[in-house]
ROTI-666876 format. One line per field, with one value per residue: residue number from 0; residue in three letters; x, y, z of N, C-alpha, C in turn. Coordinates in nm, 3 decimals, m for minus. Each point is the difference from the previous one (the first is absolute). Example, Ala and Ser with C-alpha at 12.3 -4.5 7.8 and 13.67 -1.06 7.14 Angstrom:
num = [0|1]
residuo = [ALA|SER]
n_X = [1.319|m0.035]
n_Y = [m0.569|0.105]
n_Z = [0.780|m0.072]
ca_X = [m0.089|0.082]
ca_Y = [0.119|0.119]
ca_Z = [0.000|0.006]
c_X = [0.090|m0.077]
c_Y = [0.120|0.109]
c_Z = [0.000|0.073]
END
This chain:
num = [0|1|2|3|4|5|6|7|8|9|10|11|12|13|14|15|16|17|18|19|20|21|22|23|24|25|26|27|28|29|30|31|32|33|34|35|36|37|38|39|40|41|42|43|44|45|46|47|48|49|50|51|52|53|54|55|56|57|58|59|60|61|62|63|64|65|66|67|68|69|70|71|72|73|74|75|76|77|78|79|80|81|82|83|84|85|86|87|88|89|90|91|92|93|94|95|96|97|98|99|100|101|102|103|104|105|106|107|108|109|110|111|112|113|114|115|116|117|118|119|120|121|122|123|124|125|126|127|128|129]
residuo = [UNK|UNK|UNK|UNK|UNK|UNK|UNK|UNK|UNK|UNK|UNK|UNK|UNK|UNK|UNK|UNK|UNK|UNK|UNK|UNK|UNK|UNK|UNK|UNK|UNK|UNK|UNK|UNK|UNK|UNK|UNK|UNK|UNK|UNK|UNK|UNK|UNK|UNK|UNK|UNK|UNK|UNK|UNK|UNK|UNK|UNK|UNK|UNK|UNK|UNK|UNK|UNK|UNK|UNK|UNK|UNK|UNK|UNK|UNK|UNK|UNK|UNK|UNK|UNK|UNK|UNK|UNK|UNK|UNK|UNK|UNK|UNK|UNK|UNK|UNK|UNK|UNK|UNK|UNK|UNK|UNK|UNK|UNK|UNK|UNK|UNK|UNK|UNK|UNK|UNK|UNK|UNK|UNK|UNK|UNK|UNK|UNK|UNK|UNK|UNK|UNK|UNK|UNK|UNK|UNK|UNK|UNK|UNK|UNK|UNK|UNK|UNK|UNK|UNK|UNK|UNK|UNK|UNK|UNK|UNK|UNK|UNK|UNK|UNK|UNK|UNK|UNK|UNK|UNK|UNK]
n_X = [m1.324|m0.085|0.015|m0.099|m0.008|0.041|m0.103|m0.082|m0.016|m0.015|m0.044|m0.084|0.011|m0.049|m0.189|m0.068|0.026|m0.118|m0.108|0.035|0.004|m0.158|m0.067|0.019|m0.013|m0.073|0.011|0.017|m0.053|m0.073|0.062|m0.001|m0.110|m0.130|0.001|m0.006|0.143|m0.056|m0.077|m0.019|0.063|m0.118|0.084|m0.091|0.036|0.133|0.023|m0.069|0.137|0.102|m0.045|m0.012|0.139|0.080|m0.045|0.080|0.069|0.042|m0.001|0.114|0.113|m0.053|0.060|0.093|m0.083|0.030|0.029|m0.096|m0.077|m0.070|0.033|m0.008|m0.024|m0.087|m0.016|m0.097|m0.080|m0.098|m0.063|m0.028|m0.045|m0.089|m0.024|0.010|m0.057|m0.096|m0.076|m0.027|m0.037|m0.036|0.058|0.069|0.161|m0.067|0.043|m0.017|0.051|0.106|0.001|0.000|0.123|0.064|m0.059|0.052|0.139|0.084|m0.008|0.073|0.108|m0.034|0.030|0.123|0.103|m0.009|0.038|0.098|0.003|m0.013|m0.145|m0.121|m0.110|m0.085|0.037|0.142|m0.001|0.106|0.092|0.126|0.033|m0.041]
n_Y = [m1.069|0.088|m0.053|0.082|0.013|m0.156|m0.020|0.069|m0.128|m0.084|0.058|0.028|m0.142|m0.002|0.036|m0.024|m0.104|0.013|0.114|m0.068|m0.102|0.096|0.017|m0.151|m0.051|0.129|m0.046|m0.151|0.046|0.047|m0.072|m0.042|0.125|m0.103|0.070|m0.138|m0.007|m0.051|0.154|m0.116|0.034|0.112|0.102|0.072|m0.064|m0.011|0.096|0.016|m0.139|0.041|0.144|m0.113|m0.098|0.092|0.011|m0.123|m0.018|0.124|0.001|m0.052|0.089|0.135|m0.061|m0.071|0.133|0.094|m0.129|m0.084|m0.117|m0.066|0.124|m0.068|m0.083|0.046|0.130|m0.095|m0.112|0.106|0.093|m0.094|m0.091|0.099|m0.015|m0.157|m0.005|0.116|m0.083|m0.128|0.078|0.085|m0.079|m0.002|m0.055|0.149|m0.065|0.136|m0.015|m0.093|0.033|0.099|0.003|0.007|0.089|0.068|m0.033|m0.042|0.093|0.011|m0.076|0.075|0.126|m0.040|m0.077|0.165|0.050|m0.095|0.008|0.135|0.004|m0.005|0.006|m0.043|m0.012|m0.021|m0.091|0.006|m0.129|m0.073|m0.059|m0.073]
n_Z = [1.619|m0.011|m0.097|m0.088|0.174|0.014|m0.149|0.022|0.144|m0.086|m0.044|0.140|0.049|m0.165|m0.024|0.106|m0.031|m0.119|0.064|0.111|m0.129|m0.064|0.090|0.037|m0.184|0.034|0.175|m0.046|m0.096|0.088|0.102|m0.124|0.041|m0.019|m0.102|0.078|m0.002|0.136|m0.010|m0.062|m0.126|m0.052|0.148|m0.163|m0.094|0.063|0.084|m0.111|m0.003|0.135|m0.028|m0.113|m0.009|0.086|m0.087|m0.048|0.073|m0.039|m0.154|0.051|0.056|m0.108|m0.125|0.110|0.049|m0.116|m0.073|m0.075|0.087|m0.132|m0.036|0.122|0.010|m0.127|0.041|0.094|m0.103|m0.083|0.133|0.073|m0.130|m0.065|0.126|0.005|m0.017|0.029|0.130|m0.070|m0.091|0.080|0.079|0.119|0.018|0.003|0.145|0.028|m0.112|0.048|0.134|m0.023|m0.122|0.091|0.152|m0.076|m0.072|0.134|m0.001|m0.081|0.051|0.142|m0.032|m0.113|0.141|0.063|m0.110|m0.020|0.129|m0.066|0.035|m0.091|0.171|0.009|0.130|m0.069|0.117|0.070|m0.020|0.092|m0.140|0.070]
ca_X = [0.012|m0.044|0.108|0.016|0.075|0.154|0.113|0.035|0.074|0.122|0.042|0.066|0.146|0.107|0.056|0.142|0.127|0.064|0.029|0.080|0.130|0.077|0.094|0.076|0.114|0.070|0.096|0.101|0.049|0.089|0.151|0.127|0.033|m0.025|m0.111|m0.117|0.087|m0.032|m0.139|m0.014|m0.073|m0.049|m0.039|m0.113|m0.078|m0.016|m0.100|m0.147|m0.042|0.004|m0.127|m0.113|m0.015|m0.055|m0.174|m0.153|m0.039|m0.109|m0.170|m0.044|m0.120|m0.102|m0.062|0.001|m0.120|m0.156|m0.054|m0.063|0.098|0.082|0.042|0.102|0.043|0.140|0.070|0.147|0.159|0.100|0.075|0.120|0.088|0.087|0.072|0.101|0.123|0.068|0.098|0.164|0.058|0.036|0.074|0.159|0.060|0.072|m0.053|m0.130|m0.110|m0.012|m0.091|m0.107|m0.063|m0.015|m0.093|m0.139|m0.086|m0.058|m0.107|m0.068|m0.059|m0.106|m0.179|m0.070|m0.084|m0.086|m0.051|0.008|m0.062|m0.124|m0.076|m0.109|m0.123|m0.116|m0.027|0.026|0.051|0.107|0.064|0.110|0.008|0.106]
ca_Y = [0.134|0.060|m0.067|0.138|0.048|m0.086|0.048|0.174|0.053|m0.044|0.131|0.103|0.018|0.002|0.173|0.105|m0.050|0.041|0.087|0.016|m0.055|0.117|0.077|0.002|0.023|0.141|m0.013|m0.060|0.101|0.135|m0.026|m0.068|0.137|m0.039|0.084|m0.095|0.003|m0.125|m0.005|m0.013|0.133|0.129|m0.014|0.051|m0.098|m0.123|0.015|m0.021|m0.132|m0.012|0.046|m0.068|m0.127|0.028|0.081|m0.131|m0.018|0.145|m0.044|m0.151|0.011|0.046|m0.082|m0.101|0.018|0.028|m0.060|m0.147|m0.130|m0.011|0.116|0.056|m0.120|m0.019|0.127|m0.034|m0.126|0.020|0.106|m0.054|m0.083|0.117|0.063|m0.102|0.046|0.146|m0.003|m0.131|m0.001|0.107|m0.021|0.004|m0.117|0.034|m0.065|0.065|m0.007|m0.150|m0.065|0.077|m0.049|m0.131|0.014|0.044|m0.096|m0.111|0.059|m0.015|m0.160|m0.001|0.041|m0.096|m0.093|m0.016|0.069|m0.093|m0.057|0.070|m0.106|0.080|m0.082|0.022|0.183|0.107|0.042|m0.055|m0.061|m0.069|m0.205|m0.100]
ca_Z = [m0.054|m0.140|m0.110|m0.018|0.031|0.027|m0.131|0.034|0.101|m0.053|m0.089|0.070|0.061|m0.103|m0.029|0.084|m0.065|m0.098|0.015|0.092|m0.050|m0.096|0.105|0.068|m0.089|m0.036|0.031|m0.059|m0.104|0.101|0.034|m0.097|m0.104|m0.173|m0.091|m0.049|m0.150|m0.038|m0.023|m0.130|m0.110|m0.005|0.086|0.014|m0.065|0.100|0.108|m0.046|m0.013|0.148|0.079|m0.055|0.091|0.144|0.076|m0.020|0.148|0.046|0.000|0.020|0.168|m0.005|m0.041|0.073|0.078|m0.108|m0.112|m0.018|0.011|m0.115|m0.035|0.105|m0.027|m0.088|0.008|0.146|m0.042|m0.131|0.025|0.075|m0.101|m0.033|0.083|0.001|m0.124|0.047|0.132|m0.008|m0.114|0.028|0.123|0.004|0.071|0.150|0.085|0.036|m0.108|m0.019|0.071|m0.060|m0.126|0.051|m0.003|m0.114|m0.082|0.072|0.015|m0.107|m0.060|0.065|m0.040|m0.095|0.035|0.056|m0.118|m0.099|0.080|0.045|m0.045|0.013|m0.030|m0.045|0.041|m0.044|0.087|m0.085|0.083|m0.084|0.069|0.132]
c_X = [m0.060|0.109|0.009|0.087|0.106|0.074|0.045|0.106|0.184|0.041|0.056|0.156|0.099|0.070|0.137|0.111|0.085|0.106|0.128|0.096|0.082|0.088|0.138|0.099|m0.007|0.051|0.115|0.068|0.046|0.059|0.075|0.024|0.002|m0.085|m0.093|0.027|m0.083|m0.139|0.025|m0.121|0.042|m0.109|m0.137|m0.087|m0.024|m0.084|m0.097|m0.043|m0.106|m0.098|m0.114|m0.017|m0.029|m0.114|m0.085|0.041|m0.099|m0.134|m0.056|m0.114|m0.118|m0.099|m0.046|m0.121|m0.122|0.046|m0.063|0.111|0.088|0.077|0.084|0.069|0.128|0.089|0.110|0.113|0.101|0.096|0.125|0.116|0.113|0.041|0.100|0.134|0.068|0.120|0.141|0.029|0.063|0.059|0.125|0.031|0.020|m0.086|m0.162|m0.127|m0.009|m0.152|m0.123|m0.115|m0.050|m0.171|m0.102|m0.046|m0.072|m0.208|m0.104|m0.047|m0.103|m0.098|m0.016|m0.116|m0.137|m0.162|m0.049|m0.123|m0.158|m0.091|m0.143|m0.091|m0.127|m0.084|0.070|0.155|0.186|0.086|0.114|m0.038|0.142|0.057]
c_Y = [0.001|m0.011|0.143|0.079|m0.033|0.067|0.150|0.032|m0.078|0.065|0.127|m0.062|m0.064|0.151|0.033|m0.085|0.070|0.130|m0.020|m0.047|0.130|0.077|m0.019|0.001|0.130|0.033|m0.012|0.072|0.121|m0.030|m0.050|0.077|m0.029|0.036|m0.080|m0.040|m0.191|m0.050|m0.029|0.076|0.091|0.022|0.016|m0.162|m0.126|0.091|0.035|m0.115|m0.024|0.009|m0.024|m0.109|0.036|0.022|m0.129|m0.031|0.104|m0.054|m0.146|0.028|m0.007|m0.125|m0.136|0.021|0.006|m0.054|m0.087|m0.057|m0.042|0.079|0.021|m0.138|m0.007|0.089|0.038|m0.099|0.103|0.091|m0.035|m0.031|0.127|0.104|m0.066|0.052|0.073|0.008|m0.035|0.101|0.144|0.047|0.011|m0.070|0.038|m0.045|0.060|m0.042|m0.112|m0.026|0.092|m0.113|m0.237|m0.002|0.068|m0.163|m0.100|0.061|0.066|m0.159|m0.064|0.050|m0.066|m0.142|0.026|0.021|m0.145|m0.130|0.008|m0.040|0.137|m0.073|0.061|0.112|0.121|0.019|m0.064|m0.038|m0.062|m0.133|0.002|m0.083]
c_Z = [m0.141|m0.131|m0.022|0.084|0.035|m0.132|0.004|0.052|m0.024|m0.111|0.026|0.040|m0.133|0.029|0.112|0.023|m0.078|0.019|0.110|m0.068|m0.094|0.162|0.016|m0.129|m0.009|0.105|m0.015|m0.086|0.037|0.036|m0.044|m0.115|m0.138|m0.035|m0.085|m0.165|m0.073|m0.096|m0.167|m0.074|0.062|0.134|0.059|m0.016|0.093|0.104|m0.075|m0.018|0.115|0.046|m0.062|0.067|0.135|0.008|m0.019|0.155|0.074|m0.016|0.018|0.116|m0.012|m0.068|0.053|0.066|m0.085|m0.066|0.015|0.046|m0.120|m0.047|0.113|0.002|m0.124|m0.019|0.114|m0.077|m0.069|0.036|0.101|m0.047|m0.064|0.092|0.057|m0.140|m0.014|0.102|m0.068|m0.122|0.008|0.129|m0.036|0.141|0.149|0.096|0.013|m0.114|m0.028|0.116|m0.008|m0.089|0.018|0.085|m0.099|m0.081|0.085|0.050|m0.141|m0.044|0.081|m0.091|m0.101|0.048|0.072|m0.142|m0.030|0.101|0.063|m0.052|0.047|0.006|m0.020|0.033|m0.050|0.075|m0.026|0.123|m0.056|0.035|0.070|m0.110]
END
């Protein structure tokens, strides 16, 4: 498979992780009738944190396909790494977001290896070492 499109396409399944893990806690939050009393600060500021970090998986997609090898190469390590952070540092203990957040990073530490493994030859053309 094309590295460009294996990284895209492992971006697509952070992304809808992500998104199925926000589901299933406002679930959660609807039936235990909590007004999300847990969201630290000012409710505007953290979801402006949010929807900055969420969107480096969004445009990971896009970028995993059009950028230079190099430029896609180091932009897949850095963005994983801080979307790694995001997952563990902004999570909570309940079973659903535990295994959620368990396949994202395990799949983000893929694209790091597959990023970190990738190799460009002479044609232009791009592959992973074995």
């Amino acid at each position: 498979m094309d590295v460009k499109i294996k990284l895209s396409t492992l971006w697509i399944v952070v992304m809808l992780n992500l998104i199925f893990a926000d589901i299933l806690s406002i679930i959660v939050e609807l039936v235990n009738k909590n007004t999300l009393g847990d969201i630290l600060g000012e409710v505007t500021s953290t979801m402006a944190i949010a929807a900055i970090i969420t969107n480096i998986p969004i445009l990971m997609i896009y970028f995993s396909k059009s950028l230079s090898y190099q430029a896609n190469r180091i932009i897949n390590m850095i963005a994983s790494c801080i979307t790694i952070v995001f997952v563990i540092g902004g999570g909570s203990f309940l079973p659903h977001y535990i295994i959620c957040a368990t396949i994202e990073v395990v799949i983000l530490i893929i694209i790091i290896r597959t990023a970190w493994k990738w190799e460009e030859d002479q044609n232009h053309k791009t592959s992973i070492k074995i």
